[in-house]
C-alpha positions as CSV (number, residue, x, y, z in Angstrom):
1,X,38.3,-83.9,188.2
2,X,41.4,-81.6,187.6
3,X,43.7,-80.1,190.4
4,X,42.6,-76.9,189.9
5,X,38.6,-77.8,190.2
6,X,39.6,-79.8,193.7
7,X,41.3,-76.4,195.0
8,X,38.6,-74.1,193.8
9,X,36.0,-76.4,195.0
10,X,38.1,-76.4,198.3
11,X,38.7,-72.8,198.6
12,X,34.7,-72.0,198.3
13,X,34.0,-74.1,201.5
14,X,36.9,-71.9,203.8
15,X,35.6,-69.0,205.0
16,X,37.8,-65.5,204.1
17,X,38.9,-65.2,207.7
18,X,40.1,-68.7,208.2
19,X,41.7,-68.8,204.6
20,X,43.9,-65.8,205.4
21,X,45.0,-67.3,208.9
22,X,46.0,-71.0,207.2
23,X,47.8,-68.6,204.3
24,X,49.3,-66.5,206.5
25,X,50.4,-69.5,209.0
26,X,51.7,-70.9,205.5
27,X,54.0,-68.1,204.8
28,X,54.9,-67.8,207.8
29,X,53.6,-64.2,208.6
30,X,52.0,-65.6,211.9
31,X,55.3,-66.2,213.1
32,X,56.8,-63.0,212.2
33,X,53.5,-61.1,213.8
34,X,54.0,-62.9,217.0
35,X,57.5,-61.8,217.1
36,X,56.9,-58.7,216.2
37,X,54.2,-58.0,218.6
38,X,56.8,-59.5,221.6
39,X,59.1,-57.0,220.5
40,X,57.1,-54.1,220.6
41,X,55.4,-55.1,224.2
42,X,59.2,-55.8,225.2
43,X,60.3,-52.2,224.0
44,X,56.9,-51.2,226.1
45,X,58.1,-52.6,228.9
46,X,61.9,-51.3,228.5
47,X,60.6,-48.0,227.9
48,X,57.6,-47.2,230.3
49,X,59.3,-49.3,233.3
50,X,62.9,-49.5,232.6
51,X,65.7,-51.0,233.8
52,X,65.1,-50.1,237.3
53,X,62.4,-52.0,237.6
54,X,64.8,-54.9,236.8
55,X,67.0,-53.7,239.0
56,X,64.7,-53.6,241.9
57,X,63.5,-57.6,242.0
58,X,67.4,-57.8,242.8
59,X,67.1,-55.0,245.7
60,X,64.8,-56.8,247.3
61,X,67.7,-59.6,247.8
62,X,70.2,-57.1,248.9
63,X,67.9,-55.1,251.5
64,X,64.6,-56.7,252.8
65,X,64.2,-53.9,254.9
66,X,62.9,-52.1,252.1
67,X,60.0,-54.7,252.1
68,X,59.9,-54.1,256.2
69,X,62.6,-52.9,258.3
70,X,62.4,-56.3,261.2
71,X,65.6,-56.8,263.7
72,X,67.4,-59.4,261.6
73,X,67.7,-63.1,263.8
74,X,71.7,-63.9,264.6
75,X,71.4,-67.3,262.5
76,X,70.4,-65.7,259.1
77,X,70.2,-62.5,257.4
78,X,66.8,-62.2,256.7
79,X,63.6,-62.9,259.2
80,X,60.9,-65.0,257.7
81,X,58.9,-62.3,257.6
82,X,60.8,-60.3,254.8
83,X,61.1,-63.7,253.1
84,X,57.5,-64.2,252.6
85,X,57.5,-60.4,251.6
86,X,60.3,-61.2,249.1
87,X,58.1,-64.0,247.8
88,X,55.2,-61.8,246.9
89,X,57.4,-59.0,245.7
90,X,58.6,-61.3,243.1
91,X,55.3,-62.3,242.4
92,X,54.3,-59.2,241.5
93,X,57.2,-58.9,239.3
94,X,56.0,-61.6,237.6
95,X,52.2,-60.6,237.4
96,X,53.3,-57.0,235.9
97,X,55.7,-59.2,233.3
98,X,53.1,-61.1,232.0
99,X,51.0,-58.4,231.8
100,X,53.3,-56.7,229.3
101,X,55.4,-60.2,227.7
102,X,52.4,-62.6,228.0
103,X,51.8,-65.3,230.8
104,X,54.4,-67.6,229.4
105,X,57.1,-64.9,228.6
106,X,56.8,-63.1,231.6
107,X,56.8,-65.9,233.9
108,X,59.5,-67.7,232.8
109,X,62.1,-64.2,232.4
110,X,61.7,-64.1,235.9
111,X,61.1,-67.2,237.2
112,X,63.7,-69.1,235.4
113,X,66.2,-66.3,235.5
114,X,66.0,-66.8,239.8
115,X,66.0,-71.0,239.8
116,X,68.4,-71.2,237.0
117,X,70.3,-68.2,235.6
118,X,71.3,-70.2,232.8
119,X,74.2,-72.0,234.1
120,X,72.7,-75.8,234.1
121,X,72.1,-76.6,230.7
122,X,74.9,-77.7,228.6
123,X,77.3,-76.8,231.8
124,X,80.3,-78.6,230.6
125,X,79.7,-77.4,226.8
126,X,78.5,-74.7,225.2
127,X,77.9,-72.8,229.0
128,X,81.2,-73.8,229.6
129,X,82.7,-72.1,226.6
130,X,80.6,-68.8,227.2
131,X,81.8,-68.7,230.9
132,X,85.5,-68.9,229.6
133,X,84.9,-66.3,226.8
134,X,82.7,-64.0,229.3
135,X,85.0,-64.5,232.7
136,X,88.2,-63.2,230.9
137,X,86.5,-59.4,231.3
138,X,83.4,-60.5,233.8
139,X,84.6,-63.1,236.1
140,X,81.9,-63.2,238.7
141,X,82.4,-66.4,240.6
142,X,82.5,-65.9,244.4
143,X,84.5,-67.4,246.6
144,X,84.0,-70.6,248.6
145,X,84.8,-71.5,252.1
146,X,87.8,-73.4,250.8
147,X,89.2,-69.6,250.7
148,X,88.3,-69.4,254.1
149,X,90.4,-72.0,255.4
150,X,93.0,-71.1,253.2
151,X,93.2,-67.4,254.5
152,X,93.5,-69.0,257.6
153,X,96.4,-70.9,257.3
154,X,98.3,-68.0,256.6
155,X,95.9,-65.3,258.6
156,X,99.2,-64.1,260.3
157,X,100.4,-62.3,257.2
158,X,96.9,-61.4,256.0
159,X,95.4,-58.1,256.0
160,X,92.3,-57.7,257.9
161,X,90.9,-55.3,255.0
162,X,92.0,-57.7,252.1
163,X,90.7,-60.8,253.9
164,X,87.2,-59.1,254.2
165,X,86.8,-58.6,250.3
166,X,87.7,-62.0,249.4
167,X,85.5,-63.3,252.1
168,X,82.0,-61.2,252.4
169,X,80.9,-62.6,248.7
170,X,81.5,-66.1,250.2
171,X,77.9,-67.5,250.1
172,X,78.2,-68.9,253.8
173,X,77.0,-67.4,257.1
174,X,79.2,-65.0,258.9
175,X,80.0,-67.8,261.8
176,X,80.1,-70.5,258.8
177,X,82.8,-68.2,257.3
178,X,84.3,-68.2,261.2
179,X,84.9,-71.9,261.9
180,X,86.6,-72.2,258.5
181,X,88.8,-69.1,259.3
182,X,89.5,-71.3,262.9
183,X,90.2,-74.6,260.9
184,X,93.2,-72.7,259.0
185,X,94.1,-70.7,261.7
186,X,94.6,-74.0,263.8
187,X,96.2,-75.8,261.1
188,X,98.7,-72.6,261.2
189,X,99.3,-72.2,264.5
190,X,100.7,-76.2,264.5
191,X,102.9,-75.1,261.7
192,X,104.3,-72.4,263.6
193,X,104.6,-74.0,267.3
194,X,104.5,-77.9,266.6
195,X,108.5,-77.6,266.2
196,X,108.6,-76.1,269.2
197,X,106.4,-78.4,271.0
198,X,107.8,-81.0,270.1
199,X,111.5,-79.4,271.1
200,X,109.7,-78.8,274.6
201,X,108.6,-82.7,275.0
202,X,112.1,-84.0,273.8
203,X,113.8,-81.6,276.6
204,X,111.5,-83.0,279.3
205,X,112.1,-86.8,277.9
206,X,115.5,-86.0,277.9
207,X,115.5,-84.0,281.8
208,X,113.4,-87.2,282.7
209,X,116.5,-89.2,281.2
210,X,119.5,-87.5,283.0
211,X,117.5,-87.5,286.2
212,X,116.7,-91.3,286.4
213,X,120.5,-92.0,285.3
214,X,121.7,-89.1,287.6
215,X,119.4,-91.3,290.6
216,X,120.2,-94.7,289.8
217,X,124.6,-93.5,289.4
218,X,123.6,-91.7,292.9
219,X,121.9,-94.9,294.5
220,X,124.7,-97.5,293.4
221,X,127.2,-94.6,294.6
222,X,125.5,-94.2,297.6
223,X,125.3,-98.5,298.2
224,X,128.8,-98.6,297.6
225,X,130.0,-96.0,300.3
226,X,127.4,-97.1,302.7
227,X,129.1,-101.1,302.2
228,X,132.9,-99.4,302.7
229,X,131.7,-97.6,305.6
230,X,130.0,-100.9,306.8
231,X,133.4,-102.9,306.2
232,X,135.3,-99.9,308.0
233,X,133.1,-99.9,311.1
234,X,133.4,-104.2,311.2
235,X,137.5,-103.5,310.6
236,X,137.3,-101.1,313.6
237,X,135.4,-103.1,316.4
238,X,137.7,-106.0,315.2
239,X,140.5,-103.1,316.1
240,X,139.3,-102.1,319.3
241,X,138.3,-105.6,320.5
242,X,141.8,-106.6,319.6
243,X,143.5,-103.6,321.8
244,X,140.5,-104.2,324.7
245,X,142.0,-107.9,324.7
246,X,145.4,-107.5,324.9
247,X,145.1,-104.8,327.4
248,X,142.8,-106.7,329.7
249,X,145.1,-109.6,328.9
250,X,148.2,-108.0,330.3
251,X,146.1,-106.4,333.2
252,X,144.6,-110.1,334.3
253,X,148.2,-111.2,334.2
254,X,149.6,-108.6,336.2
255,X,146.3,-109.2,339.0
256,X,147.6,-112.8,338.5
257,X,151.1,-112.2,339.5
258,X,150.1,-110.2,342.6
259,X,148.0,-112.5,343.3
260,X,150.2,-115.5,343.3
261,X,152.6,-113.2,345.9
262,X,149.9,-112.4,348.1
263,X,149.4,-115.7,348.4
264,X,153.0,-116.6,348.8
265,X,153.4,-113.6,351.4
266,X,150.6,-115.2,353.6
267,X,151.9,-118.4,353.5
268,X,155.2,-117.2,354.5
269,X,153.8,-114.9,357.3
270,X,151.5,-117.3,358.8
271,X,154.9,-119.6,358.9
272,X,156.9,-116.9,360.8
273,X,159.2,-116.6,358.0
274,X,158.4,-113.0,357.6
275,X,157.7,-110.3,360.9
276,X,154.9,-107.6,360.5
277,X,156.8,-105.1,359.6
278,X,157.6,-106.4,356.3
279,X,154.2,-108.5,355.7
280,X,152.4,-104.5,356.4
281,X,155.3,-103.3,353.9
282,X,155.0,-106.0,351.0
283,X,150.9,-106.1,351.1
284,X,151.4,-102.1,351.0
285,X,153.5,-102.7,347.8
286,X,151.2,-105.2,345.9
287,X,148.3,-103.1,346.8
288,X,150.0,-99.9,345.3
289,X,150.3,-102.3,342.1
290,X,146.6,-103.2,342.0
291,X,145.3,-99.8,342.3
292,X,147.7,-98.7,339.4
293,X,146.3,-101.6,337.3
294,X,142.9,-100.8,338.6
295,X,143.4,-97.2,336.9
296,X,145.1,-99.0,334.1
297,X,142.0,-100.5,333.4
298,X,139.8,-97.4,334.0
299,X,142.2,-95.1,331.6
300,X,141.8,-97.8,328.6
301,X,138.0,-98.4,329.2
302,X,137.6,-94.9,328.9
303,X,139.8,-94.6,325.6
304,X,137.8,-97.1,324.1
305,X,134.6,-95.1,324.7
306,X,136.7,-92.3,323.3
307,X,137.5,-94.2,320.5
308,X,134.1,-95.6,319.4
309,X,132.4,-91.9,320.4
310,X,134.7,-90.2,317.9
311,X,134.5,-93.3,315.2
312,X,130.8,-92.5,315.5
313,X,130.6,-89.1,315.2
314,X,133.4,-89.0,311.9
315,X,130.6,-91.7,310.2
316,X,128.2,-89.6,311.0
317,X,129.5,-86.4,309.4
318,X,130.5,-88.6,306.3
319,X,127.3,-89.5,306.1
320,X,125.7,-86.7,306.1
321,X,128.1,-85.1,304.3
322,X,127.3,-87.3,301.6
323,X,124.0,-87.2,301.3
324,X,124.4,-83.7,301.1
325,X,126.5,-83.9,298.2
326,X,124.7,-86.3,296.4
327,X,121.5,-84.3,297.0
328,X,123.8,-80.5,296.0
329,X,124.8,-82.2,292.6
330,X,121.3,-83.7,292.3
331,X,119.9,-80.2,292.3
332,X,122.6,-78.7,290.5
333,X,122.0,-81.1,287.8
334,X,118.2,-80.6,287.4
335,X,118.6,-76.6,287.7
336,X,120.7,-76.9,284.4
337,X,118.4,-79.0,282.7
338,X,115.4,-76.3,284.3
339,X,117.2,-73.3,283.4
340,X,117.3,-74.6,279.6
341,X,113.7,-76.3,279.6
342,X,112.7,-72.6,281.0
343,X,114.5,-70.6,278.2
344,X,112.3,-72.7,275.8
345,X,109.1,-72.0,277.8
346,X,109.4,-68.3,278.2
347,X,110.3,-68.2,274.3
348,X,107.3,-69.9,273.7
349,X,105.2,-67.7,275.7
350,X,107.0,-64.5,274.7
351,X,105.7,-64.9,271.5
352,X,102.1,-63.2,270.9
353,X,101.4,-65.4,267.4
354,X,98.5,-67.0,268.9
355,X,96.9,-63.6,270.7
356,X,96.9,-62.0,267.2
357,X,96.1,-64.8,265.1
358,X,92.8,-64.8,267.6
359,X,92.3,-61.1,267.4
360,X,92.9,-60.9,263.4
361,X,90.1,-63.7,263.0
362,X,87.9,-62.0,265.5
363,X,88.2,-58.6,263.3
364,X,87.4,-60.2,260.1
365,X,84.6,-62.3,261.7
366,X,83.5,-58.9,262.8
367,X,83.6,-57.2,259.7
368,X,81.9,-59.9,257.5
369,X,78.9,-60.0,261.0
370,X,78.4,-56.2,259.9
371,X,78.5,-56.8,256.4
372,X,75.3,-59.2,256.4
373,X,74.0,-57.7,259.7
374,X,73.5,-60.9,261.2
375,X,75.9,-63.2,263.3
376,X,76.7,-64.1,267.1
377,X,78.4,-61.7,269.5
378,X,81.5,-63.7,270.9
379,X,83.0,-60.8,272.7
């Protein structure tokens, strides 16, 4: 049987309808229909909707309370409620899509467009290469909060204004933004005051330094005068003991010459050798001479007294006038080292770094809380 019988024989048993499908599939004018029809419902869409209703599935994002106006909750800035309202307004925008593109067209527009916007296939490739080409004129990226923290670090010489529009398109919440802003600020404030803390610990090492040295110079001083005054005191007793001694011992002498001629008298009286007159007369005289050493006696005992008294009391005021100029220069010392440890403090306090780093962050914290209308009050 020739070819042209088998196709002829073929084409008899294909009904008209099906035979122009398979020849129209075979040219490819199915394709081209199916396109073409997409093209016109798109241009439907485009021009009895528009752009705005594009426009709006992303309004719905940027105000909820368009869905229904709800006191936003502190931790995020959108209540549940207008999420589940967001959730169905999409839907719609899907349904009404798929009305005009077709379930497949119109679900996947939106759908996809929202879960992946394009940016993971091929990311490192051929999206890489359009971002480069497209980011020269439309760079969109926002920032992250490693911008945060590095604002921070340098939030001194920051403008409250500038610092808000580099950090509201951050994609983190408003006290998210907040504890990075604190991280850098920290990090700042030890750049600016660790020299000086660190100047403040060496002076009180080194005040803790002098004084120890300045105590232990004193105590040894101290020891030292204390042992002379010690040796003195032993050097004077052995002075006035010496002086008691050889006064008594010339005073015992004297008692013991008188003695010996009051005895010699009364032997020579009670032998007759000498009358009354001049026994009464002699014991007169060596009375006279006991009484004077009697007084003798009295005056040096008393000088002695004298003596020690006044030894006492000089020791005494050495002492104490020691002490008291140990304890002077003590103070003197440490008032120096104070009066320079103080200049550094009040410096240190003088300055208002820390007072306006804190009120700087609180402003922009502020700023970026009314921006999302959401965030914790820490006033």
């Amino acid at each position: 049987m020739s070819l042209a019988s088998v196709v002829s024989s073929g084409l008899k048993s294909v009904s008209p309808v099906k035979l122009f499908e398979e020849v129209a599939d075979l040219l490819g004018a199915k394709d081209i229909f199916e396109a073409g029809s997409r093209y016109l419902r798109l241009k439907m869409l485009e021009t009895f909707v528009g752009e705005k209703w594009v426009r709006d599935i992303f309004t719905y994002f940027e105000n909820p309370d368009l869905i229904e106006s709800i006191p936003k909750p502190s931790a995020i800035p959108y209540h549940p409620r207008q999420l589940a309202g967001i959730y169905f307004k999409i839907m719609d925008k899907t349904v009404e899509a798929s009305a005009y593109l077709g379930e497949e067209m119109g679900s996947e527009a939106i759908m996809e467009m929202i879960s992946e916007s394009m940016s993971s296939a091929l990311e490192s490739n051929y999206n890489a290469a359009l971002q480069t080409i497209l980011n020269v004129w439309r760079g969109c990226l926002p920032p992250d909060l490693s911008v945060a923290q590095a604002m921070g670090m340098r939030i001194d010489s920051v403008d409250a204004k500038y610092a808000t529009s580099i950090l509201a398109p951050t994609s983190a919440l408003p006290y998210t933004i907040l504890e990075a802003l604190t991280q850098g600020a920290n990090q700042r404030l030890q750049q600016l005051y660790g020299g000086l803390d660190n100047s403040y610990g060496e002076l009180i090492a080194q005040k803790n330094a002098i004084m120890r040295s300045f105590l232990t110079a004193f105590s040894e001083f101290y020891l030292t005068l204390i042992n002379d005054l010690v040796f003195d005191s032993i050097y004077f007793v052995e002075r006035v003991e010496n002086y008691a001694n050889t006064a008594c011992t010339v005073i015992l002498e004297r008692l013991t010459a008188r003695l010996d001629d009051l005895n010699a008298l009364k032997a020579r009286y009670d032998a007759n050798l000498v009358d009354s007159e001049t026994y009464e007369t002699m014991l007169s005289e060596i009375n006279a001479d006991v009484q004077a050493l009697s007084e003798t006696f009295n005056r040096i005992k008393t000088e002695v007294d004298n003596l020690i008294s006044d030894y006492l009391s000089v020791i005494d005021a050495i002492s104490e006038d020691i002490k008291t100029l140990l304890l002077n220069y003590l103070a003197d010392a440490e008032s120096l080292v104070n009066t320079h440890v103080n200049s550094v403090v009040s410096a240190i306090n003088s300055l208002t770094t820390v007072s306006d780093v804190k009120a700087k962050v609180k402003e922009i914290y502020e700023r970026i809380r009314a921006y999302r209308e959401c965030g914790f009050d820490y006033s």
